[in-house]
C-alpha positions in Angstrom: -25.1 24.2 -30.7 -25.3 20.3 -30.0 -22.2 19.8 -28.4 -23.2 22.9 -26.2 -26.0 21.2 -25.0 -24.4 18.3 -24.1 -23.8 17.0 -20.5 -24.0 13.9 -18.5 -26.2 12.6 -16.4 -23.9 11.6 -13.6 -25.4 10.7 -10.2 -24.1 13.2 -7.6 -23.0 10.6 -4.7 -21.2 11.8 -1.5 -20.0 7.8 0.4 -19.1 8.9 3.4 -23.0 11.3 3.9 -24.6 7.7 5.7 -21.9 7.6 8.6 -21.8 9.8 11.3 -18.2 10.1 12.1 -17.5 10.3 16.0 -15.9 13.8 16.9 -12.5 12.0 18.8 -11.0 8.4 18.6 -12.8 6.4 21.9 -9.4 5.0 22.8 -7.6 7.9 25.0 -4.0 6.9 24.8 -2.3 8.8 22.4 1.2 9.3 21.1 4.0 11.5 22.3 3.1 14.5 19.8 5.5 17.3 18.4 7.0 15.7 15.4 6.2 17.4 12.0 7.7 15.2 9.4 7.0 12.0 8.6 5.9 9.5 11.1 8.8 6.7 11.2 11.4 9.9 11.7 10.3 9.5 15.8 12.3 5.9 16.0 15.6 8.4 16.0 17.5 5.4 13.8 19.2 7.0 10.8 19.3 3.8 9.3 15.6 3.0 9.3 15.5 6.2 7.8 17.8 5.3 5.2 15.8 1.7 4.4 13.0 3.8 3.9 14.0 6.6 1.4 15.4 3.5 -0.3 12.5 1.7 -0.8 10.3 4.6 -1.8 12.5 5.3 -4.4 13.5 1.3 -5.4 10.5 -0.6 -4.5 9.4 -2.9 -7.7 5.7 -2.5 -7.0 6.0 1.3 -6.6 7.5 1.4 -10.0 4.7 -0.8 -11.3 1.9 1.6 -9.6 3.8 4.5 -11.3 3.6 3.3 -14.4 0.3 2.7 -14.5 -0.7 6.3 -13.0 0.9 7.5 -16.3 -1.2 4.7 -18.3 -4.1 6.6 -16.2 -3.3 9.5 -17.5 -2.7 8.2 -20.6 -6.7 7.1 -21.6 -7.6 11.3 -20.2 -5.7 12.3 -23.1 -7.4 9.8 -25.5 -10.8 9.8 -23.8 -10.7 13.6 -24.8 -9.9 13.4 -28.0 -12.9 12.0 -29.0 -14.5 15.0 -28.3 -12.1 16.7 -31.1 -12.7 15.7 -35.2 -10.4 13.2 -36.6 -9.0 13.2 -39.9 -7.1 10.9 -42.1 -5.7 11.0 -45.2 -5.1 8.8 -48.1 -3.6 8.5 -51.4 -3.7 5.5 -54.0 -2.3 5.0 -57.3 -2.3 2.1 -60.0 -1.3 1.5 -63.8 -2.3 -1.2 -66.3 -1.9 -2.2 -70.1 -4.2 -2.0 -72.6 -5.1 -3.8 -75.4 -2.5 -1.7 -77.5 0.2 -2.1 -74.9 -0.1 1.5 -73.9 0.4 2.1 -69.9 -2.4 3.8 -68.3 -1.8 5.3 -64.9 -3.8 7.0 -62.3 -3.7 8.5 -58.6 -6.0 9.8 -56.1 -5.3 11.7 -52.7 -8.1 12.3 -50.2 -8.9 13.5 -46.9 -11.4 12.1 -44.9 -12.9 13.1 -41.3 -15.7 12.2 -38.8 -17.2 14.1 -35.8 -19.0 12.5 -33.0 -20.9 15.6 -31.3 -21.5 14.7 -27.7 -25.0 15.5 -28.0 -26.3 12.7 -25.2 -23.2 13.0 -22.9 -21.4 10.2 -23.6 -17.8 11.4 -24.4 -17.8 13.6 -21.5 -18.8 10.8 -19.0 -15.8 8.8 -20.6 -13.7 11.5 -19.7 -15.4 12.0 -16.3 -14.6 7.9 -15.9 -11.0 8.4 -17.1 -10.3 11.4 -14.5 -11.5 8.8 -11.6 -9.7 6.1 -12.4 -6.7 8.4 -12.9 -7.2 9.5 -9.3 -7.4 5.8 -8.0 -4.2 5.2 -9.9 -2.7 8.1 -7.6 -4.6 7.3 -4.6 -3.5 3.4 -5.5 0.2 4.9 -4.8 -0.2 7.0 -1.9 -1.5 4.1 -0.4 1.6 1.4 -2.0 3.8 4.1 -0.2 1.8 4.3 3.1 1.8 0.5 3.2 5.8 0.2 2.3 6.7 2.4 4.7 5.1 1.0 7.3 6.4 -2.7 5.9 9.6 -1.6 6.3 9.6 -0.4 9.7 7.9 -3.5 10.7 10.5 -5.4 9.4 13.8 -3.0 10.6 12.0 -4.0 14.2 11.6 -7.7 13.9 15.2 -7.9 12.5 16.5 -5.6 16.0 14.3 -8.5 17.9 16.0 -11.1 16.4 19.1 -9.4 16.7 18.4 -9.0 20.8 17.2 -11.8 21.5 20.4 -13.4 20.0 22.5 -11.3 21.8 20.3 -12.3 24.5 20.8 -15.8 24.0 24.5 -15.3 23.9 24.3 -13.5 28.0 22.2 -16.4 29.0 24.3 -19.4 27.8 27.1 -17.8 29.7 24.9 -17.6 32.6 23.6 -21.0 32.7 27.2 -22.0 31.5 28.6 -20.4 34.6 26.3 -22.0 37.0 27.4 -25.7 35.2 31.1 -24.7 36.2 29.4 -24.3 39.8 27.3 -27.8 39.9 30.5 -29.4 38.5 32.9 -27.9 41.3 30.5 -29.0 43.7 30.1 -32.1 42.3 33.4 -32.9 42.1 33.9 -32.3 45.8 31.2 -34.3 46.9 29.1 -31.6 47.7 26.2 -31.9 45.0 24.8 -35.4 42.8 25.3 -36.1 39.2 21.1 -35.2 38.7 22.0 -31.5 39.5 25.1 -31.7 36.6 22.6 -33.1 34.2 20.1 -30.5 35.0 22.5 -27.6 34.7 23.4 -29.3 31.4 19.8 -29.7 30.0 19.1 -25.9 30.8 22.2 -25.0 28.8 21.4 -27.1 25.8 18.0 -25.9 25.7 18.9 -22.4 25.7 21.2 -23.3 22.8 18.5 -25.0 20.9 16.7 -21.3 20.4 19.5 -20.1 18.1 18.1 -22.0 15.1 14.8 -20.2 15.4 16.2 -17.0 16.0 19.0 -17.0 12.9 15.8 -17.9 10.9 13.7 -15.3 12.4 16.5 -12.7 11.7 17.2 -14.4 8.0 13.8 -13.7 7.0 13.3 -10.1 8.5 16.5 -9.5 5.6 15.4 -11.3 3.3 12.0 -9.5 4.1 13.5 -5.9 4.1 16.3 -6.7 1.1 13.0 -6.9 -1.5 11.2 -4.2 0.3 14.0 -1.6 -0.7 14.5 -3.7 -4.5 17.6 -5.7 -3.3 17.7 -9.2 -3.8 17.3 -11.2 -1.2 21.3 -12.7 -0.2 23.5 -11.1 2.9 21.8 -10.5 5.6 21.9 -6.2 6.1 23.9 -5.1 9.3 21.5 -4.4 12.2 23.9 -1.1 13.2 26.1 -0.5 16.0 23.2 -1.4 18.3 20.7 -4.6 18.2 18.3 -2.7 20.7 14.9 -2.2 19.8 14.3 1.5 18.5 12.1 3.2 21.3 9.2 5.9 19.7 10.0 9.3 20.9 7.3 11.6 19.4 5.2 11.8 16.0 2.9 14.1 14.2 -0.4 14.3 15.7 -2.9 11.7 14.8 -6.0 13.7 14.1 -9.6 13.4 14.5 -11.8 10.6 12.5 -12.5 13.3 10.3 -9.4 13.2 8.9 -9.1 10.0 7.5 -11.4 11.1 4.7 -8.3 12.9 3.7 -5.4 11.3 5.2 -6.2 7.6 3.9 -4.9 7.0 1.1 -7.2 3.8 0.5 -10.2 5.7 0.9 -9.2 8.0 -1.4 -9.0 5.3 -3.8 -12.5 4.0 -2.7 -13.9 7.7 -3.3 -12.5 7.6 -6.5 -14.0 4.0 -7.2 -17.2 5.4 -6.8 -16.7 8.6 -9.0 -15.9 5.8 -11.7 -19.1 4.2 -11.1 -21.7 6.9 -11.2 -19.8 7.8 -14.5 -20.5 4.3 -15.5 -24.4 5.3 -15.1 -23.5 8.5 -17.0 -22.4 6.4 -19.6 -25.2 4.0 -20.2 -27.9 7.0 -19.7 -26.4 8.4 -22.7 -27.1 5.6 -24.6 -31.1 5.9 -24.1 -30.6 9.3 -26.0 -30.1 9.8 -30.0 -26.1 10.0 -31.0 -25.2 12.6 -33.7 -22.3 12.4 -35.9 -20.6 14.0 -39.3 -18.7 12.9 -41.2 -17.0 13.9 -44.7 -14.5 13.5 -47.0 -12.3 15.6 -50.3 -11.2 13.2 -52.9 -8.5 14.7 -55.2 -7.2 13.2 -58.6 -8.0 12.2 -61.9 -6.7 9.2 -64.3 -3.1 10.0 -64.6 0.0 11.4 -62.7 -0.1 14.5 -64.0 -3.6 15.7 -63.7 -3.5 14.5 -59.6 -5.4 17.1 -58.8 -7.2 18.1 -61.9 -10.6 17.3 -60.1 -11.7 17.7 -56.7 -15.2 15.8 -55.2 -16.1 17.1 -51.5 -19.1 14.7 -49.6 -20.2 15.9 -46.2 -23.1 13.2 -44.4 -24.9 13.6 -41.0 -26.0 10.0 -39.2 -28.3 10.6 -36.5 -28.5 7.3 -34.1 -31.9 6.9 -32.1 -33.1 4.6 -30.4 -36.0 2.8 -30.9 -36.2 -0.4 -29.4 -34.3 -3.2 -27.9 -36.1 -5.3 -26.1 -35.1 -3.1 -22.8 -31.5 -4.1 -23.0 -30.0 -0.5 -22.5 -32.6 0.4 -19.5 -30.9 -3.0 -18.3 -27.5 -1.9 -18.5 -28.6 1.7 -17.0 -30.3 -0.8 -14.0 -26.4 -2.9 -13.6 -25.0 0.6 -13.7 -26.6 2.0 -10.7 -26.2 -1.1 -8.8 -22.5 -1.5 -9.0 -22.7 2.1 -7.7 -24.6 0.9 -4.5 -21.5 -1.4 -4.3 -18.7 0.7 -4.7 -20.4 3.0 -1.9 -21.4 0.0 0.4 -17.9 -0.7 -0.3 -16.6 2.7 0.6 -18.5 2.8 4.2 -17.3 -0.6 5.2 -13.7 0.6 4.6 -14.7 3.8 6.4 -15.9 1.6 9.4 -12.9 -1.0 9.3 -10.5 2.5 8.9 -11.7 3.7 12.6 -11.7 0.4 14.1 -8.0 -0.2 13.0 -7.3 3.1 14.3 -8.5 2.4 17.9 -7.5 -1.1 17.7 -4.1 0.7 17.3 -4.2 3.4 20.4 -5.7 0.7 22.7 -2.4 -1.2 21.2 0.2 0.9 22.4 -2.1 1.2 25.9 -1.7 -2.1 26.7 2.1 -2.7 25.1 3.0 0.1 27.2 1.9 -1.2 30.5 2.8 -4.8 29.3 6.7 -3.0 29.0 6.6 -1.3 32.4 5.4 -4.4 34.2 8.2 -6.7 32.6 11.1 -4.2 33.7 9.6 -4.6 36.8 9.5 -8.5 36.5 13.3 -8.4 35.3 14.4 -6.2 38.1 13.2 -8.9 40.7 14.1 -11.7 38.8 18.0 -10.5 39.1 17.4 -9.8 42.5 16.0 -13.3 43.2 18.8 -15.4 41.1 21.4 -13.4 42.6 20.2 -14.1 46.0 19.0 -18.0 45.3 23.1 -18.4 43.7 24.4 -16.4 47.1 22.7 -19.0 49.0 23.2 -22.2 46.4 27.4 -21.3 47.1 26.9 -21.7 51.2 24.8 -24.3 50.5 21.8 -22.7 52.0 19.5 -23.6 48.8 18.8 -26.5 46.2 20.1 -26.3 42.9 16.5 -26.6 42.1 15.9 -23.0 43.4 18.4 -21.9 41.7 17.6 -23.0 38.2 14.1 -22.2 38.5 14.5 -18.5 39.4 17.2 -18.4 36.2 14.7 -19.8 34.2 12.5 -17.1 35.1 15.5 -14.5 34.6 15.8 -15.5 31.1 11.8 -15.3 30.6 11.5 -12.1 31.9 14.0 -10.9 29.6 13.1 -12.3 26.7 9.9 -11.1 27.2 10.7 -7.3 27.9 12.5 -7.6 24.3 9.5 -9.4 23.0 7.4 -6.1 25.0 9.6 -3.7 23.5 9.0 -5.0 20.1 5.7 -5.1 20.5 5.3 -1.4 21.3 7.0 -0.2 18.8 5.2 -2.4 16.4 2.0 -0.6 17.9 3.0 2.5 16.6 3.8 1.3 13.5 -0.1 0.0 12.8 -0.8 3.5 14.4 0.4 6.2 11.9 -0.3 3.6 9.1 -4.0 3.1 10.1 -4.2 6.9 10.3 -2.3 7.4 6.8 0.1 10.5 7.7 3.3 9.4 6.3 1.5 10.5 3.0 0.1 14.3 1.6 -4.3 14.1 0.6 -2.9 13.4 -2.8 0.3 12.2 -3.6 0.3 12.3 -7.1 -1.5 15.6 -8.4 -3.8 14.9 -11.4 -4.1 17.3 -14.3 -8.0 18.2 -13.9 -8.2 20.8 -16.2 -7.2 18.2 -18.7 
């Protein structure tokens, strides 16, 4: 009859009721839709695909987050058996000598129990605690997966930037190369000064001097990736048959603010921090009400081996624990309770807030990538143009050497920086579908409830 009247008082909190969530994302750029599956499936590179499925099933600190989940789920079981009697049993025996020199043996087997009846709540808002924090240690993973995944995209892109611009490097050192054979030919027939040779030799060593920065670059987009999918970190992984940047072709659709209640992984988790919390104040209200317990034992035995169980004594006690006073201590704790539940829910809407920023931070990213991209193939297209036109005109002799090494200059620029533009758009959608958390199910790890 105690234990049926039993039930904590948890506070009933619901974050996200203080925000009013706008019906569509401000930003009005969105993604090419139509893709079902996971988000990073749109780049159309099988082996970004691969370097994912790797690392979601070799990543070090996924294996650590699963491990705890099952420590999670671990402390349900135990927090619910405290709701259950426990019984142990024991059994003793011992001999001595008398003064005759006879031996004198005896033995005794018991059982003994206790039952703490959750008459003020207390076990069940353990329990309630336990389930919450096993669903943070789920959410905790959905969100290690959501963040790896988009880790290793990022990385697979930065490593086809490094790659490019290599390549890059390679197609303008033979340029520049090319026009030093020109300066020199014209130089040696008395048609152009040693200062021109010297320029047309800086430019070329300049342009050499980037390869450094690039082989690091590329070294540490490896490196980067090799730990990512639980590889140490030692040959660099081949780039494919191509080092061009992996152009987005269509994704799932992004959703509606709404959805990131659901779809974010790390809100989840917040969610879930504050279920912990107002089990916390569950916890400590139970402690201003009286505690009941039994507890009881049957002690078999008798003064030798053969008469073990020739007696039998049976106790059964009852403790009732009230409180009385304490100075106020526990309507202090009850107090710290309810304020680290304020916390966890101020907490909560600040991520909720930061969430939708990072999401429109993200479409307005792809915006202005996008138009950065079209306006430096533009840029490019003239800049050939112009350096094939200022060389024409340098080989009649119709144009300084000046001229011409300024408008390579800006040849090699303009490339480099439609790579760079390239890059940077597909990094956009990158922090897109991570920001809006679709690479991952509401719950990735299903928790036992009923439990």
């Amino acid at each position: 009859m105690a234990s049926g009247c039993a039930g904590p008082s948890i506070p009933d909190v619901q974050p996200a009721s203080g925000i009013a969530l706008p019906s569509e994302y401000y930003a009005d750029t969105r993604p090419p839709a139509g893709l079902d599956d996971v988000w990073w499936r749109g780049f159309e590179d099988e082996q970004l695909d691969a370097l994912v499925e790797k690392a979601l099933k070799r990543n070090q600190s996924l294996e650590a987050s699963r491990q705890r989940l099952l420590a999670a789920k671990a402390i349900i079981r135990a927090e619910q058996s405290d709701l259950l009697p426990s019984v142990d049993g024991q059994f003793s025996a011992d001999g001595a000598l008398d003064d005759g020199g006879n031996t004198f043996s005896g033995s005794r087997a018991g059982l003994f129990g206790s039952w703490t009846i959750d008459f003020n709540g207390r076990l069940s808002a353990e329990t309630a605690r336990a389930l919450a924090n096993a669903d943070g240690a789920a959410y905790f993973l959905a969100d290690q997966r959501r963040l790896i995944a988009a880790a290793v995209t990022s990385q697979h892109i930065e490593l086809k930037r490094s790659g490019a611009r290599l390549e890059l490097l390679d197609q303008s050192t033979d340029l520049q190369q090319q026009t030093l054979r020109i300066v020199n030919l014209r130089f040696e027939a008395g048609l152009s000064s040693n200062l021109d040779v010297r320029r047309a030799a800086a430019d070329v060593a300049r342009t050499r001097a980037q390869r450094g920065p690039l082989q690091l670059a590329r070294a540490r987009a490896a490196n980067a990736l090799s730990v990512l999918v639980g590889d140490p970190p030692s040959a660099v992984p081949p780039t494919g048959n191509s080092v061009s940047i992996p152009d987005y072709r269509e994704g799932p659709a992004i959703g509606i603010p709404a959805d990131l209640l659901r779809r974010r992984p790390d809100l989840l988790l917040a969610e879930a921090d504050v279920a912990a919390a107002a089990a916390n104040v569950g916890i400590e209200r139970a402690d201003l009400l009286p505690a009941f317990a039994l507890s009881g034992g049957l002690l078999l035995g008798d003064g030798s081996v053969e008469g073990l169980f020739a007696r039998a004594l049976a106790s059964l006690a009852t403790a009732l624990d009230i409180p009385v006073f304490d100075g106020g201590r526990r309507k202090a704790e009850v107090d710290a309770a309810k304020a680290d539940l304020q916390a966890e829910v101020a907490d909560y809407r600040q991520s909720l807030l930061e969430t939708l920023a990072e999401v429109e931070s993200a479409i307005a990213a792809i915006a202005s990538a996008r138009e950065r991209k079209e306006e430096l193939e533009k840029a490019v297209a003239e800049s050939e143009a112009a350096f094939n036109q200022s060389n024409a005109l340098y080989r009649e002799g119709l144009a300084s050497l000046f001229d011409v090494l300024d408008v390579q200059r800006q040849l090699i620029s303009s490339r480099e920086a439609l790579i760079d533009g390239e890059a940077d758009l597909s990094q956009s959608y990158v922090q897109l579908y991570s920001a809006v958390g679709s690479d991952v199910p509401p719950r990735a790890e299903p928790q036992e409830a009923e439990l």
